[in-house]
C-alpha positions as CSV (number, residue, x, y, z in Angstrom):
1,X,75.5,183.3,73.2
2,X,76.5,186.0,75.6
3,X,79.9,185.2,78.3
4,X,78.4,184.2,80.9
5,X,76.6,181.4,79.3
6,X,80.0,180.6,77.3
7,X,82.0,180.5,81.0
8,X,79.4,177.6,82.6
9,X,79.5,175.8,79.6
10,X,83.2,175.9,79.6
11,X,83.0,174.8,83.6
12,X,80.7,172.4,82.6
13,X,83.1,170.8,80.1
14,X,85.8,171.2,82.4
15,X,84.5,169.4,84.5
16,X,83.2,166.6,82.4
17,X,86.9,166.1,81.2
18,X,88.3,166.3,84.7
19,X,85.6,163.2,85.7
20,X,86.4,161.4,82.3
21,X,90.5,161.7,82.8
22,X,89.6,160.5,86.6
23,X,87.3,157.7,85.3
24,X,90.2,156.9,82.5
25,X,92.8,156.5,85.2
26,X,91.0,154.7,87.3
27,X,90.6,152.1,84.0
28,X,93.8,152.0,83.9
29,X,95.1,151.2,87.3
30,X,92.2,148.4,87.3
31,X,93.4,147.1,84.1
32,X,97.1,147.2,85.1
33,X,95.9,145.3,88.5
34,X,94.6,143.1,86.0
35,X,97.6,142.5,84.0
36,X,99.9,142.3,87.3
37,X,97.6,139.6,88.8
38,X,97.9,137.7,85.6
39,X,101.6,138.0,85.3
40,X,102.0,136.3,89.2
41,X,100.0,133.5,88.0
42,X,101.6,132.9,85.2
43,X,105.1,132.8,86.9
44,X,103.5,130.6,89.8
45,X,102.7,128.2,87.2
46,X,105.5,128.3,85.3
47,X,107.4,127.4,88.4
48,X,105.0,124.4,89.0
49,X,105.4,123.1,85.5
50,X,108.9,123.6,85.5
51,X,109.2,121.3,88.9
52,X,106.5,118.6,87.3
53,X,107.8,118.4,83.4
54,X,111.7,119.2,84.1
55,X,113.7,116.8,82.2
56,X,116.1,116.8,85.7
57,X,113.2,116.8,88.4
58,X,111.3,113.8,90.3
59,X,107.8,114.5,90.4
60,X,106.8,116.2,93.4
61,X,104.9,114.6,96.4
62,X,101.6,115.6,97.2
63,X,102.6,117.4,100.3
64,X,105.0,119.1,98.2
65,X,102.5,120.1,95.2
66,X,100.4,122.2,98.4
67,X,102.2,125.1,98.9
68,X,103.0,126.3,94.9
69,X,98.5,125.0,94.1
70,X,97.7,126.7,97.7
71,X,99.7,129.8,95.6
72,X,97.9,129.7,92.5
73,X,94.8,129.2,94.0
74,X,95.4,132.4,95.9
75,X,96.7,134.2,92.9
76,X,93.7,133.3,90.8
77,X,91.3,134.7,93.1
78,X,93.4,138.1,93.1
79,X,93.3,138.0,89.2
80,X,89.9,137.5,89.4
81,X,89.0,139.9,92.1
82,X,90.8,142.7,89.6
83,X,89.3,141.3,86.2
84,X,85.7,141.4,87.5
85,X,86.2,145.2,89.4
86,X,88.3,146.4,85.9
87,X,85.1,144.6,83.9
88,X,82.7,146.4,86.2
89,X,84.3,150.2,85.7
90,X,84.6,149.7,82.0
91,X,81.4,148.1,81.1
92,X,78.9,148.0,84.3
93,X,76.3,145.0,83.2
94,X,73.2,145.4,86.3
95,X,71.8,142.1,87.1
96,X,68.6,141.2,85.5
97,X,65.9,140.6,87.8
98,X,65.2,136.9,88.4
99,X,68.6,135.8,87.6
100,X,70.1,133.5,89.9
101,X,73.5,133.2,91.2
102,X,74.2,129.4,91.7
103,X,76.4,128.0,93.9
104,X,79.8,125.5,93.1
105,X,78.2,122.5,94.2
106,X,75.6,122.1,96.8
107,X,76.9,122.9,100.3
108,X,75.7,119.5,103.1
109,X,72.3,119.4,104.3
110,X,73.1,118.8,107.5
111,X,74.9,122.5,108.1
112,X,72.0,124.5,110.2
113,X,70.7,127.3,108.0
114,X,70.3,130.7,109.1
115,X,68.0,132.8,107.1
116,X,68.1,136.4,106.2
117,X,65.1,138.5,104.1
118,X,66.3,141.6,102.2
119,X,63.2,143.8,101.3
120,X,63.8,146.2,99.1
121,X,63.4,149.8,100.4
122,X,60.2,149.9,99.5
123,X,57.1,147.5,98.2
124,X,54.9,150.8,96.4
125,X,54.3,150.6,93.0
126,X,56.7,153.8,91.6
127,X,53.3,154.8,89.1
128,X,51.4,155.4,92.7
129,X,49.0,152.1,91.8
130,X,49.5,150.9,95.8
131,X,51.3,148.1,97.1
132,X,53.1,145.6,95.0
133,X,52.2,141.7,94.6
134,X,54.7,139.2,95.8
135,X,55.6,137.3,93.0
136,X,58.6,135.1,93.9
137,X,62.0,135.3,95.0
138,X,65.9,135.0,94.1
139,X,67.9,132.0,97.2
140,X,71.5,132.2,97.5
141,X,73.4,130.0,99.8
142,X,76.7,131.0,100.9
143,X,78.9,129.1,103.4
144,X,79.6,131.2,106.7
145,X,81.5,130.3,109.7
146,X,81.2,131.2,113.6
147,X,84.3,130.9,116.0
148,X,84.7,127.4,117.6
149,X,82.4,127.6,120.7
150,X,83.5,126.3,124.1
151,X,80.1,125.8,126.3
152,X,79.3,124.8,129.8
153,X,78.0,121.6,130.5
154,X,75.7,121.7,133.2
155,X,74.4,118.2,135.3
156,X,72.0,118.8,137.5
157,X,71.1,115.6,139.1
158,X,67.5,115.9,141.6
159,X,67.1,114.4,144.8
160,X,63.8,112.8,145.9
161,X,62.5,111.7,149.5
162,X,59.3,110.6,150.1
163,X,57.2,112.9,152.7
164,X,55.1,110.3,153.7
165,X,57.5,108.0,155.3
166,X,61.2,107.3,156.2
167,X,62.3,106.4,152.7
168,X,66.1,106.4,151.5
169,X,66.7,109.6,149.1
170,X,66.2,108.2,145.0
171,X,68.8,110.2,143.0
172,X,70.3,109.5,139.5
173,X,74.2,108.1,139.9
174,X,77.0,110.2,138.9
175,X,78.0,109.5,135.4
176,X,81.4,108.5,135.0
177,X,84.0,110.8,133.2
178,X,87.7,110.8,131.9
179,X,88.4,113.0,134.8
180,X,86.4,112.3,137.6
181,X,84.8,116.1,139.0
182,X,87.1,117.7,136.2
183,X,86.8,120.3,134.0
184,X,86.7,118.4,130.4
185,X,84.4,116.4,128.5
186,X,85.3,113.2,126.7
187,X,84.8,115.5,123.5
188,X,87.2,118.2,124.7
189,X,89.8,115.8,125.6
190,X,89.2,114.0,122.0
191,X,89.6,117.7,120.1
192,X,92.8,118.3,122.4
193,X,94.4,114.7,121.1
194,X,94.0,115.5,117.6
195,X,95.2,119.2,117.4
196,X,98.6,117.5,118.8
197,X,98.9,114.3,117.2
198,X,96.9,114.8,114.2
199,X,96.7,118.9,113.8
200,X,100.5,118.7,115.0
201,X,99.0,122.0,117.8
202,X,101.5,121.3,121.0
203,X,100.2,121.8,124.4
204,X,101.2,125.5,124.7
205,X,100.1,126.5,121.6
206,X,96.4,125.0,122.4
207,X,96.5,126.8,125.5
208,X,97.1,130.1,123.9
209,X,93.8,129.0,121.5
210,X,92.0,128.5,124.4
211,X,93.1,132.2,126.3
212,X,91.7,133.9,123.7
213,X,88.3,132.8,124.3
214,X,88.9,133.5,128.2
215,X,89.7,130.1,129.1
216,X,92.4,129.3,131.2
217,X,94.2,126.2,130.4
218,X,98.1,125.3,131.3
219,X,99.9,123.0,129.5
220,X,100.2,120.4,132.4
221,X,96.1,120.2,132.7
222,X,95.8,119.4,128.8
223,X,99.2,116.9,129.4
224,X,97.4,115.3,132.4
225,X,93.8,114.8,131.0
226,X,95.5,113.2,127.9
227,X,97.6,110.7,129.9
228,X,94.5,109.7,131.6
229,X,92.6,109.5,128.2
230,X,95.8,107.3,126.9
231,X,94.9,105.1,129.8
232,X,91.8,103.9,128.8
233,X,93.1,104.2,125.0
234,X,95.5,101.3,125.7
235,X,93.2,98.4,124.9
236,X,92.2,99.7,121.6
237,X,96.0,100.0,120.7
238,X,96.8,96.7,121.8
239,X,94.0,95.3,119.6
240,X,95.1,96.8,116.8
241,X,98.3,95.2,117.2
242,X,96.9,92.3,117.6
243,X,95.1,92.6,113.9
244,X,98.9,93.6,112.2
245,X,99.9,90.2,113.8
246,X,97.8,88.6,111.2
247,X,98.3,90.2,108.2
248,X,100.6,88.6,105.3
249,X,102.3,91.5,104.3
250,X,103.6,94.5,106.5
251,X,105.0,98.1,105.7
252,X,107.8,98.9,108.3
253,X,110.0,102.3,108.5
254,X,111.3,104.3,111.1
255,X,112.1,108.3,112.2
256,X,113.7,109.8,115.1
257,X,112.0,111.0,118.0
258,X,114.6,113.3,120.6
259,X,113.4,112.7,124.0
260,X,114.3,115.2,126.7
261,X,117.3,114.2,129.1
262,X,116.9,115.8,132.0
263,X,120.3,115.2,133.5
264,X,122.4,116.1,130.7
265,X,120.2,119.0,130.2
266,X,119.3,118.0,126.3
267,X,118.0,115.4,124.5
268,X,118.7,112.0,123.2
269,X,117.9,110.3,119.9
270,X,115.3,107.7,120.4
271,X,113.0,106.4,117.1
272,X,109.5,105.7,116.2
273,X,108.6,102.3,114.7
274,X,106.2,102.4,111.9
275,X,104.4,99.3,111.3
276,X,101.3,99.5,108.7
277,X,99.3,97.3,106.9
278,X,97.3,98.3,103.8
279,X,95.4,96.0,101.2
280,X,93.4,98.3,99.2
281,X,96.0,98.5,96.3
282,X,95.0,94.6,95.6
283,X,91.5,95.3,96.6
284,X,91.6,93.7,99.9
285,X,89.1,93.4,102.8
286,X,91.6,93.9,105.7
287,X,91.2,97.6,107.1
288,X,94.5,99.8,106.6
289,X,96.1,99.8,110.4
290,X,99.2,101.8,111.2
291,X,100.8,101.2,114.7
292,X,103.3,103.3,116.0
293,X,106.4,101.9,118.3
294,X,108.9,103.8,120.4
295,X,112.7,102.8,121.0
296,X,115.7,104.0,121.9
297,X,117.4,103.2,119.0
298,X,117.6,101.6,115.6
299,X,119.0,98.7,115.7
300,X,117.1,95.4,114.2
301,X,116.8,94.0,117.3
302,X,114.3,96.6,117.8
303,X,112.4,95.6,114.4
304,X,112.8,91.8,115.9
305,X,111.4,92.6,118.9
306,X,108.4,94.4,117.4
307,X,107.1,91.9,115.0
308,X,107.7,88.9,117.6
309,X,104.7,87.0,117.6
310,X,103.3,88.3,113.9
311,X,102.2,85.5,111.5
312,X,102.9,87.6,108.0
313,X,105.4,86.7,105.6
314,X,106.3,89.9,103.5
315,X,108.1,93.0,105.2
316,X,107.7,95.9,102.7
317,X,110.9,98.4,103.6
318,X,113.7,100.3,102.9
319,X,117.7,99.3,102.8
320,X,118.9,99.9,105.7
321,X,120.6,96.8,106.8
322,X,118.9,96.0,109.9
323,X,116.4,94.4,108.7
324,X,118.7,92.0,106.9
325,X,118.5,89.8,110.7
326,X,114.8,89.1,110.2
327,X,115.7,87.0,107.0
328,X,117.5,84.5,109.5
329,X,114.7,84.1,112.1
330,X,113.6,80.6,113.0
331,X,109.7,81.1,113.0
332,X,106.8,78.8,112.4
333,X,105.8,80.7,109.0
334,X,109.5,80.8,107.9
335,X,112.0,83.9,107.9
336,X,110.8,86.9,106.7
337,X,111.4,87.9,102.6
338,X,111.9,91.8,102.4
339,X,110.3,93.5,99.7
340,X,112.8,96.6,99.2
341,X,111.2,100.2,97.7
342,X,111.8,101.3,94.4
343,X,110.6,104.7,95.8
344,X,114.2,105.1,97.6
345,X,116.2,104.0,94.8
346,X,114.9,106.5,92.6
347,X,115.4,109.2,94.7
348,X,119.0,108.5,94.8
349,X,119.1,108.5,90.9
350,X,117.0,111.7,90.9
351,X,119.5,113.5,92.8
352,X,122.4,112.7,90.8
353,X,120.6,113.7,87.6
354,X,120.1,117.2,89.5
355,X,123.8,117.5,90.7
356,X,125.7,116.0,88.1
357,X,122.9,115.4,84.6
358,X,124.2,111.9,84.6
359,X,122.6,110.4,81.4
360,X,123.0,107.1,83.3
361,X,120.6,108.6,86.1
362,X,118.0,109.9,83.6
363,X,117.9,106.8,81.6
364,X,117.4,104.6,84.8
365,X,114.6,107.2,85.9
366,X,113.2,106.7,82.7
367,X,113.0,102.9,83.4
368,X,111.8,102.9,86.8
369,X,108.9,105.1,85.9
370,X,107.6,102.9,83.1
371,X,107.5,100.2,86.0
372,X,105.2,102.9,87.8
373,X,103.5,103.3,84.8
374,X,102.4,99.8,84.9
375,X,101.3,100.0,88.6
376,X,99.1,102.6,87.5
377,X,96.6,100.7,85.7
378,X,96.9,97.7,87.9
379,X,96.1,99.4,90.9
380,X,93.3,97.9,92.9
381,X,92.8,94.9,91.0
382,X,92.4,91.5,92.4
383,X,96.5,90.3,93.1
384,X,96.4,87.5,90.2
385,X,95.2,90.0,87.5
386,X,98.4,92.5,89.2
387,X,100.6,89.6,88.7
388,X,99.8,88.5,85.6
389,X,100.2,92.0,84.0
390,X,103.4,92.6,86.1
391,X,104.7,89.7,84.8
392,X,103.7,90.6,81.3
393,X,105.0,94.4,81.1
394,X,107.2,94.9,83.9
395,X,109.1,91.7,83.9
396,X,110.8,92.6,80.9
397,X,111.8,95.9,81.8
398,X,113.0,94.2,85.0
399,X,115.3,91.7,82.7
400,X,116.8,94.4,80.6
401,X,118.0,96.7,83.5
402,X,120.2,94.4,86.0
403,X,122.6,93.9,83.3
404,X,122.2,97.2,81.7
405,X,122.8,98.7,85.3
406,X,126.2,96.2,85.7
407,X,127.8,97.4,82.3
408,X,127.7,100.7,83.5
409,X,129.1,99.9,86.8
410,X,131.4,98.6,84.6
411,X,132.2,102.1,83.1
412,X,132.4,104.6,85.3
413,X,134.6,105.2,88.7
414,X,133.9,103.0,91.5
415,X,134.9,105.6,93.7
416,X,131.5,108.2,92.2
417,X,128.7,108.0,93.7
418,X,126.9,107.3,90.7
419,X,128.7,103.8,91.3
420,X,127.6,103.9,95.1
421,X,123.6,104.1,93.5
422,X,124.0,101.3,91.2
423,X,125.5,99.0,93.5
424,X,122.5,99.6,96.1
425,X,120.4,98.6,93.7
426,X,122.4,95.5,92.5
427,X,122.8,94.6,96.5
428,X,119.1,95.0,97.1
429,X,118.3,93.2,93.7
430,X,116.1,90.1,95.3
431,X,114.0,92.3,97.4
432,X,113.4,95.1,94.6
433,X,112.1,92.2,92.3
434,X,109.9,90.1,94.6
435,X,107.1,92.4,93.5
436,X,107.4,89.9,90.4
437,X,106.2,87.1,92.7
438,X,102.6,88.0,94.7
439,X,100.1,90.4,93.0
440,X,99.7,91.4,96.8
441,X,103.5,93.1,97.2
442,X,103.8,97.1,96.2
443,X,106.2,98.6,94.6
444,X,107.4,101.0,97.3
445,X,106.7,101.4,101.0
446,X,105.0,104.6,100.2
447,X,101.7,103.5,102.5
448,X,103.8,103.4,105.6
449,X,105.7,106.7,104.3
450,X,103.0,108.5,104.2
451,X,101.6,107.6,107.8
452,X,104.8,108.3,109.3
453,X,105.2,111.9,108.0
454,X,103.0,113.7,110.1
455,X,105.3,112.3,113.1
456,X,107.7,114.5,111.6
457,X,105.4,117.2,111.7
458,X,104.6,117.3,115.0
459,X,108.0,116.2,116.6
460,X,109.0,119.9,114.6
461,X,106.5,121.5,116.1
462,X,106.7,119.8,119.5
463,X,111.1,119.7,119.7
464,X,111.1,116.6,121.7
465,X,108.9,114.5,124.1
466,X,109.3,114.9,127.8
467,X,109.9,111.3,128.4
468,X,110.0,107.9,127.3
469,X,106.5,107.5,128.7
470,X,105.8,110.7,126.7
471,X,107.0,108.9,123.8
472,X,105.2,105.9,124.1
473,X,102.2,107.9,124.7
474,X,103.1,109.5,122.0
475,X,103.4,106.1,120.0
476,X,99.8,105.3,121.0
477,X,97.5,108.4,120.4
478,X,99.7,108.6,116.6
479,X,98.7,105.1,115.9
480,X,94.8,105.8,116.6
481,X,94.7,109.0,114.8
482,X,96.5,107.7,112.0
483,X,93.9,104.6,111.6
484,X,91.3,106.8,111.9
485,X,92.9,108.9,109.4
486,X,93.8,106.1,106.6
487,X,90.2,104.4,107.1
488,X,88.1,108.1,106.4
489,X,87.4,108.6,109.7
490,X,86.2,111.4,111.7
491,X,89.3,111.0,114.7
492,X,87.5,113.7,117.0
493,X,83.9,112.0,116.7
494,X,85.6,108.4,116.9
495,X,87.8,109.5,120.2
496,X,84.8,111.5,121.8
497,X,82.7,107.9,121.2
498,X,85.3,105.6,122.4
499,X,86.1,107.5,125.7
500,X,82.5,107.3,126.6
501,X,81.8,103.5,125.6
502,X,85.2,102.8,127.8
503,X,84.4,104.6,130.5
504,X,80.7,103.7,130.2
505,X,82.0,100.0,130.9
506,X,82.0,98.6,127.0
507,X,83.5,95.1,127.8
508,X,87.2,94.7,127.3
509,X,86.1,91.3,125.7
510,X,84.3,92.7,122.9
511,X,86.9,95.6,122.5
512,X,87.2,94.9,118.6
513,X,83.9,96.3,118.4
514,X,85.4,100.1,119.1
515,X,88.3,99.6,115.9
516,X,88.4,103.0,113.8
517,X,87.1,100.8,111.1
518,X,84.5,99.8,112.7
519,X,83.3,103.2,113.9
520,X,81.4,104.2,110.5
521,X,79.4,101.1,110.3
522,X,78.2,101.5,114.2
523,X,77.6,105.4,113.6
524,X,75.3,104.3,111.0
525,X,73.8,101.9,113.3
526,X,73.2,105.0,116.6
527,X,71.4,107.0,114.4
């Protein structure tokens, strides 16, 4: 072999090695993506696991479990971004032809479908025999998104005359609108009134949406065509109060709501009222209803003032003391019996076992979620079969902890407050145990919790409400939205259907018809 052939093969293999140290390196950095991907997840999850199992930790609420799965979720599809691209650099595997890549599920029928054909680059035979037979084909669906679109919605209404005599002019009338020769549809001013009071969007923040599609929209238009909207809302919110007057059993809690005080230049504490009802954890026909009240303070007389005229018996709430006046009301169906929440007791033990590892905390953790436990498999059955079993498994429980919770009052410093936990729960006793006496009674006021967080939500995002009108408002478009939201309800469609039927002239009489629980049943029935 003479030297020149020697020097290309030594380029040659030069060359060769240079590409395979490349292609190695390139292995490697995939692989250590790989391996740092994999690392993340596992300390995500550890974290979650630690915060779920922990001897000293409550378990998490659901709202709280979203940011540390919305984490892993995200972290998993990095780990598996850089496991399939460090797969596909080590060992490439070419798809076989006719293989098909199904989908997770099958994506609604009723999403439009927009097709697209690839060919390949060319239909000849590659032996030179002509054109090649169509034989079948591979279908993919993949779920695609374009920007929210705003449109322009034109009425033209015609005018007539005859030509043969003096006739009047026929034309169609005007149809009625939220805001008469306005800018908005019913269906606009629907989406606008839930991005606020369900989406927790305020005005300004809505109006910077809409700018960056060209629209122009200040936050006193949006303000104004929502007052108007809450104008012809106010029959359906007084109906549904009218269906929590009849209920048996009521959820009730409050929050704060700062309203803005124009002459002292800041705001003042008022509160929102929560009053629910919901009967599906006994399996019961009633629709869940959550009505929102606004007040300008907390006192009882508030609470008294709210439920005047209601017919129930049971008020499922927290400790605070001014409810304590609504056991001494004269009414026809008899003072009110509170039904206190075993959810807030066992937050107060649950901090002290992080703060201090009280063994008295744990152990009286330990008890109380045995008696969840027990709800667990009751929940949704008729009210005798939940009393029956309450009275069978969590009874006993029920008899062993009073006086186990006395002898360590008994023990420790009255001053701790360890001692201050106990004796709440001793105080509040009688209402923590009437859950023993009516299959229908929960164990916690977690329904009405859970309706009145997103409140909180949007009063952070919103600071304040202008007004106590605001807050009323407020009060109402809250408690529609949050129907629509505990009966599975589409609040934007339901809104957009209302407005129109109100405006349309739907009879105030028969105003029970246009309930959020309702809506489903009479969507089924328009199409």
């Amino acid at each position: 072999m003479d030297i020149a052939s020697l020097s290309v093969e030594n380029t040659a293999l030069k060359e060769l090695l240079a590409q395979t140290q490349a292609s190695l390196a390139e292995h490697q950095a995939a692989l250590a993506q790989s391996e740092e991907a994999r690392r993340r997840l596992e300390s995500i999850l550890s974290n979650l696991r630690r915060e779920k199992f922990g001897a000293t930790s409550e378990k998490l609420s659901p709202e709280q479990y979203n940011l540390p799965l919305e984490d892993v979720e995200i972290a998993q599809g990095i780990l598996d971004a850089a496991h399939e691209r460090a797969q596909a650099l080590i060992r490439p595997v070419p798809k076989e032809p006719g293989t098909r890549n199904g989908n997770r599920g099958c994506l609604p029928f009723h999403l439009p479908r927009v097709e697209r054909i690839i060919e390949p680059e060319s239909t000849q035979c590659p032996c030179g025999c002509g054109e090649m037979a169509r034989i079948g084909e591979d279908v993919s669906e993949r779920l695609d998104r374009i920007p929210a679109q705003l449109r322009v919605l034109v009425t033209r209404r015609p005018k007539y005359v005859c030509r043969h005599c003096a006739g009047a002019v026929v034309q169609a009338h005007a149809p009625e609108h939220i805001v008469p020769s306005g800018l908005p549809t019913e269906a606009l001013i629907a989406q606008i009134i839930v991005a606020k009071f369900g989406d927790h969007l305020p005005f300004y923040r809505q109006a910077k949406i809409y700018a960056r599609e060209g629209i122009v929209l200040d936050r006193a238009s949006l303000g104004n065509w929502v007052g108007r909207a809450c104008f012809h809302l106010r029959p359906v919110g007084d109906c549904m109060h009218r269906h929590l007057a009849q209920a048996a059993r009521l959820f009730m809690d409050e929050t704060t709501a700062p309203v803005l005080d124009p002459g002292r230049k800041q705001t003042r504490k008022g509160y929102f009222w929560a009053i629910a009802c919901d009967d599906r954890g006994h399996s019961g026909i009633g629709p869940p209803i959550v009505v929102f009240k606004y007040a300008a303070g907390r006192s009882g007389r508030f609470a008294e003032e709210f439920l005047s005229g209601f017919r129930g018996r049971f008020l499922q709430c927290d400790g605070y003391d001014g409810y304590d006046r609504l056991t001494r009301l004269e009414r026809p169906e008899g003072p009110w019996s509170l039904v206190h929440c075993w959810s807030h007791l066992r937050r107060r033990f649950v901090k002290q076992m992080r703060n201090t590892k009280s063994p008295i905390a744990e152990t009286a953790v330990r008890q109380i979620a045995a008696l969840y436990a027990i709800e667990a498999t009751v929940r949704g059955h008729a009210p005798e079969a939940r009393l029956t079993m309450r009275r069978r498994q969590s009874a006993p429980i029920i008899e062993a902890l009073k006086p186990w919770l006395e002898k360590q009052l008994s023990m420790i410093s009255s001053g701790s407050v360890l001692a201050e936990d106990i004796r709440y729960a001793l105080n509040h006793w009688e209402g923590l145990t009437r859950f023993l006496e009516d299959g229908r009674l929960e164990l916690d006021t977690n329904p009405v919790e859970n309706s009145i967080r997103p409140i909180a939500l949007t009063r952070k995002n919103a600071l304040f409400a202008g007004h106590e009108i605001g807050a009323e408002n407020w009060a109402l478009l809250a408690s529609i939205v949050g129907t629509c939201k505990l009966n599975d309800v589409d609040p934007v469609a339901y809104l957009e259907k209302t407005l129109v039927a109100i405006i349309n002239g739907h009879p105030q009489s028969q105003i029970d018809e246009l309930m959020p629980w309702r809506f489903q049943r009479m969507s089924s029935r328009n199409q």
